[in-house]
N, C-alpha and C positions, 0 to 999 in steps of 0.2 A: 598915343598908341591905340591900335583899334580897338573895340571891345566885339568880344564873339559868346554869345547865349546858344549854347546847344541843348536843345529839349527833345526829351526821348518818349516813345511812344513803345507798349507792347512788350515783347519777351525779355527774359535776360540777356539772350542773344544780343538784342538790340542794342540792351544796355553798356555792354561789353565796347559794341561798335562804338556807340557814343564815348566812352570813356576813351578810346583810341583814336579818333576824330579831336578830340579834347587834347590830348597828349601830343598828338601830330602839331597842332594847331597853338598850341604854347612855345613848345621846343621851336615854330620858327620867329616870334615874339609878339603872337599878338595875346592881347590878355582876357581870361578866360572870365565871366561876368554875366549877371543875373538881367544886366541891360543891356544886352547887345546894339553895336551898330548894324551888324550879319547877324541875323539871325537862321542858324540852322534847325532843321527839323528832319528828324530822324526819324519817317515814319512807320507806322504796322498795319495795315489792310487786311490781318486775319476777319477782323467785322463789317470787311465792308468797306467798298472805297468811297463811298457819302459817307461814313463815319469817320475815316480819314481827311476829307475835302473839309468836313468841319471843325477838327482841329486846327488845320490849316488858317479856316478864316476864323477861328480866334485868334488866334495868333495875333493876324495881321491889324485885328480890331483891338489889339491891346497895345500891339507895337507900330503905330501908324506911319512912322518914320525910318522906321529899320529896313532894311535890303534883305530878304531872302532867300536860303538855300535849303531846298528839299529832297532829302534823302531816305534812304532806307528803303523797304519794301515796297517798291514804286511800280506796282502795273500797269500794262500798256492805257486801260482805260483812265487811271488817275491822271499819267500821266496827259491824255487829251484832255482831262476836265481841271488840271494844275494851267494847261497852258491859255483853256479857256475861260477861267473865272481869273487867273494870277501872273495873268504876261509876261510880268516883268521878276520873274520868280527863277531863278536856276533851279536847273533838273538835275539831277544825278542818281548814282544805285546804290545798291547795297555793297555792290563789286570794287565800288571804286575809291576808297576809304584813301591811298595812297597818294590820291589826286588832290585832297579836301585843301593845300595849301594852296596848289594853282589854281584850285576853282576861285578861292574866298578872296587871292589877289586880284583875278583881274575883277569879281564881283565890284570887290573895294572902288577898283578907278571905272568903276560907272559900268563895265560891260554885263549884257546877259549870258550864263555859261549850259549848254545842255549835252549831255556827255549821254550815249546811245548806249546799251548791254554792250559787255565788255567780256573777256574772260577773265575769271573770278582769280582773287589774289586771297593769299592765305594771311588771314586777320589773328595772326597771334603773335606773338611777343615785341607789339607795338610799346611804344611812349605812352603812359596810362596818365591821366585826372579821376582819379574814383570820386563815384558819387559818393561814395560810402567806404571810408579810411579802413574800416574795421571788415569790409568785405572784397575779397579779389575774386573776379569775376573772369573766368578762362574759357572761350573759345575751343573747344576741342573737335572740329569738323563741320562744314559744310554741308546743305544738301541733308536728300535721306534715300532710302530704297524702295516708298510707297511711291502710288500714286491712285491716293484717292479721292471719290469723286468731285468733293466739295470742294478742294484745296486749293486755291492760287501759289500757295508759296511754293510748291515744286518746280512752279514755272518761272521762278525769280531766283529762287537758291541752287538749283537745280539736282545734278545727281549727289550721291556720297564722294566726297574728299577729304576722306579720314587727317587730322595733324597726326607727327611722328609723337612717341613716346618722349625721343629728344627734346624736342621745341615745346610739349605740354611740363616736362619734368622743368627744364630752363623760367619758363612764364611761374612754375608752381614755387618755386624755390625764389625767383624775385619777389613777390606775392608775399611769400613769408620773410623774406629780408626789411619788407618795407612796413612789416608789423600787421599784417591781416591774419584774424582768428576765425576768420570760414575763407574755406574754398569751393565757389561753388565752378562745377563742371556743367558745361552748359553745351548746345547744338540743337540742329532741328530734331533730334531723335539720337539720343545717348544711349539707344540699344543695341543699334550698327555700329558704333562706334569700334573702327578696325578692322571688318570686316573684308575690304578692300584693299588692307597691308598685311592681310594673313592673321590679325590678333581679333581680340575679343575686350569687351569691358571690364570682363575681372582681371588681365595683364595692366588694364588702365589702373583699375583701382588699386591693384598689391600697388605699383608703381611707386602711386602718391602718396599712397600713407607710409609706404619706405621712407617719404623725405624729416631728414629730422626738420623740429619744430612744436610748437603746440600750437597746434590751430586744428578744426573741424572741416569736416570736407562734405558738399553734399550733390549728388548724383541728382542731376536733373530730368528731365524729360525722358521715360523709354517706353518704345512699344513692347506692349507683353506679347506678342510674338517674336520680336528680336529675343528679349530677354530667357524666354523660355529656350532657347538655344544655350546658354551658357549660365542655367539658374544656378544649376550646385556650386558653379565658382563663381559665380558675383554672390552667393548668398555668404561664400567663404570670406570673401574682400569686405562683407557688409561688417562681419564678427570682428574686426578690426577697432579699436577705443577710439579712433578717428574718426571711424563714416557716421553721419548723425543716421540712427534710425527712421528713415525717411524715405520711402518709394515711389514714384513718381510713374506710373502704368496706365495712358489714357487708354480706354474700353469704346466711349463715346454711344455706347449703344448696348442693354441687354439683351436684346432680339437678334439670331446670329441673321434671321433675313435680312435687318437692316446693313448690317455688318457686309453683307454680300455687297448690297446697293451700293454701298458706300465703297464698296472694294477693299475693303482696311485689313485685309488678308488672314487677320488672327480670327479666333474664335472665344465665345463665350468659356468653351474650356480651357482654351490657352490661359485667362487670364484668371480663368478658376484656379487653376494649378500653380500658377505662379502667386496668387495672393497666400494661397495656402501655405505653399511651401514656405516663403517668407516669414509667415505670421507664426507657422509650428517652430522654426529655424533660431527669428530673433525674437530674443526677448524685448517687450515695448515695439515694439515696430508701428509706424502708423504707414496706412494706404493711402495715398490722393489717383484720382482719376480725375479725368473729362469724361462730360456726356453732351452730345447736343439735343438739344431738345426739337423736333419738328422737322427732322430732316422727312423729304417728301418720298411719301408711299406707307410713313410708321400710323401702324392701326394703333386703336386704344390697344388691341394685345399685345404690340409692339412696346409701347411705352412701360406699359406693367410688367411686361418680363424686365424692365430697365429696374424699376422701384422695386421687385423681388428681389434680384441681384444685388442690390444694395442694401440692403437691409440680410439678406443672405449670407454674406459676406462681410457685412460690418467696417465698411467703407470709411473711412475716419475724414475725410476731404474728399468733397465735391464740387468740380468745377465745371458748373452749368452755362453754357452757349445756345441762345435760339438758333437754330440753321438759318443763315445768311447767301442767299445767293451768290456765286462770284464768279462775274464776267469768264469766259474760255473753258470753263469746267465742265462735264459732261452730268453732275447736278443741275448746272444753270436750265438743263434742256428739262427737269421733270417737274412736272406738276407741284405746286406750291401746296400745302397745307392750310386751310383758314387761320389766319392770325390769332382768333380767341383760341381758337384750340390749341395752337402752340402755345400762348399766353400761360393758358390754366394749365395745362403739363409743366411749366416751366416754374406756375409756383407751388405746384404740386410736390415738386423735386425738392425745391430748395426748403419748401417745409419740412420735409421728411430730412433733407441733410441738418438743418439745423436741430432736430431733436434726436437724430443720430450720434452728432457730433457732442452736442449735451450730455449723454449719455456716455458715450466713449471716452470721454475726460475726468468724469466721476472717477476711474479707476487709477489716475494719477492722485487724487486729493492726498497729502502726505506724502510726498516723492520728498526727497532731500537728495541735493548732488547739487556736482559744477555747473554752469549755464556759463551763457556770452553774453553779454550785453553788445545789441547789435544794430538799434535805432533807436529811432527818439519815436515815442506815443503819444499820444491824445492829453491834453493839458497836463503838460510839463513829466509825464511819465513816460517811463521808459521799456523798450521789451527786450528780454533775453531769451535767448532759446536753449531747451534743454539737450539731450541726446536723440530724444525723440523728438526733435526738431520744434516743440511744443509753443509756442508767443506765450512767455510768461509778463505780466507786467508789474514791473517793481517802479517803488516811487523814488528811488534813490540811486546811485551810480553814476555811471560815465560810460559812454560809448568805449568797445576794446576789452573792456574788465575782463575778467575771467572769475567768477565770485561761486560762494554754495549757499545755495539760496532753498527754502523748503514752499510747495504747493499750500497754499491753505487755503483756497476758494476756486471752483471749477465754475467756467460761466459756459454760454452756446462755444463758443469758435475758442478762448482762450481761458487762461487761468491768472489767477490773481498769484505775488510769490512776495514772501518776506526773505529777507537776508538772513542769514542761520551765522 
């Protein structure tokens, strides 16, 4: 039987893919393994297609003997730099997920397969391999409604193509048949989500947490400009014993100049009013954003209205990116920043996140309540998350659990929990 290694790169999105490539790829019987004959790669170009080409040639330096198929977020440029460093490497997209059996056959009997942009097929309520038993990972739309300046992925996922209520209710409801205690809701931008079928996010969320069950649900990715359209009902769907307390609002920028540059449509208030609302609304709620650090034209004023805003607002997760050039973008055309300047903003930020985040965790020390046990941690321990979504690490458990467990040590990024 053949053996097939799929290694995934980049978003949940991704991940999803991967697990449905996996599922495709079992159901016609080849068997699914950490040593592949084919090996698949699933990849992400958000940082950069030299950061992607390097994955690649790990790969190939670990598995010197295996046949290759590279998928995922494949740009025109990687693609010319897959075909020139890895010849004998099959191509493929994101789009073409339904292909993955015909590809990996004829791969198998020696041929090379390279499959051109396609039009996109709707990646939900496939055949699943979870990475993770305890987490179901759903696909709820394609595509987004920006187009901003830095961004490749618009030109590979393309516009919004909302799923129906139907087919995300169907995929949520197997998901909990098959014993998953998070559900996360995933897309390039979970703030559109519907907008294209006449609905909004909070129609999503009543939806899901209608389905019986006990599991947790968590609301991935959304711009706070989408959001800010339909805050007072998603913040209604948030108040639900389901949703984890957990908002996910990239900003990428406290300077609304930069904000401009970048095209990102929202504004510093948009996102003001949306943290706010949230924070007054739910109790425990925590904030994550992105920011990129060095997109080209940001003055030192630029960068410090970023670190005021976050600190203004009490930001609980930050998810810092240097700016990345990226081939067809109308950033590629401006002016680069000096690398040390980007450098020292970039660990400017992350010092300040990490003693923000120190800080904003103190206020849990003593919580008692349910959590998940939901991976496996750093020698031999384990992490569950609370309602606030929190990485607690306990040294005892099993992945799936559902336990009450109390806070009694708050570190930078997580907390320490005993079983109660």
């Amino acid at each position: 039987m053949t053996k097939i290694n799929v290694l995934n790169y980049g978003c949940s999105a991704n991940l999803a893919e991967s697990e449905g490539i996996k599922g495709l790829l079992k159901n016609e019987g080849y068997e699914i393994s950490k040593n592949g004959d084919v090996i698949i790669l699933n990849l992400c170009t958000v940082k950069g297609d030299e950061s992607a080409l390097r994955e690649v040639r790990k790969a190939h330096e670990k598995n010197p003997n295996s046949k290759f198929v590279i998928t995922g977020c494949v740009t025109n440029k990687l693609r010319d730099l897959l075909k020139n460093n890895f010849p004998n490497d099959s191509i493929m997209t994101t789009h073409q997920i339904s292909q993955i059996n015909k590809v990996v056959g004829k791969v198998v009997n020696g041929e090379r397969v390279e499959l051109t942009f396609s039009n996109r097929e709707e990646k939900i309520n496939l055949p699943k391999v979870r990475s993770n038993p305890c987490i179901g990972i759903i696909l709820i739309s394609q595509g987004c409604l920006s187009t901003c300046t830095y961004c490749s992925v618009k030109h590979i996922k393309g516009h919004l193509t909302s799923y129906s209520l139907q087919s995300i209710k169907k995929e949520v409801e197997l998901c909990v048949k098959d014993g998953c205690k998070e559900i996360w809701l995933t897309s390039q931008d979970n703030g559109c989500w519907g907008f294209d079928i006449g609905l909004d996010p909070g129609d999503l969320l009543k939806m899901v947490c209608e389905i019986p069950g006990d599991f947790m649900v968590r609301f991935g990715m959304a711009s706070p400009q989408h959001v800010l359209k339909n805050v007072e009902k998603i913040i209604d769907a948030y108040k639900h014993k389901k949703m984890f307390k957990f908002l996910h609002v990239p900003i990428q920028s406290g300077s609304d100049k930069v904000l401009i540059d970048m095209k990102r449509e929202g504004s510093i208030k948009n996102f003001k009013e949306v943290v706010e609302q949230f924070k007054s609304k739910i109790p425990n709620i925590r904030i994550s954003t992105d920011i990129i650090v060095g997109f080209p034209g940001e003055s030192d004023n630029d960068f410090e209205k970023t670190v005021q805003m976050i600190e203004n607002l009490k930001i609980d997760v930050v998810n810092i990116s240097k700016f990345v050039s990226r081939p067809n973008t109308l950033a590629a055309k401006m002016k680069l920043l000096h690398t040390e300047i980007v450098k020292k903003r970039a660990q400017e930020l992350s010092q300040q996140n990490k003693q923000l985040s120190t800080n904003l965790l103190k206020k849990f020390l003593g919580w008692k309540g349910k959590v998940i046990i939901d991976t496996k941690g750093k020698n031999n321990t384990l992490i569950a998350r609370n309602e606030s979504y929190i990485p607690i690490i306990l040294e005892k458990g099993k992945i799936g659990d559902v336990i009450s467990v109390e806070i009694v040590e708050t570190r930078d990024f997580y907390c320490i929990g005993k079983i109660v």
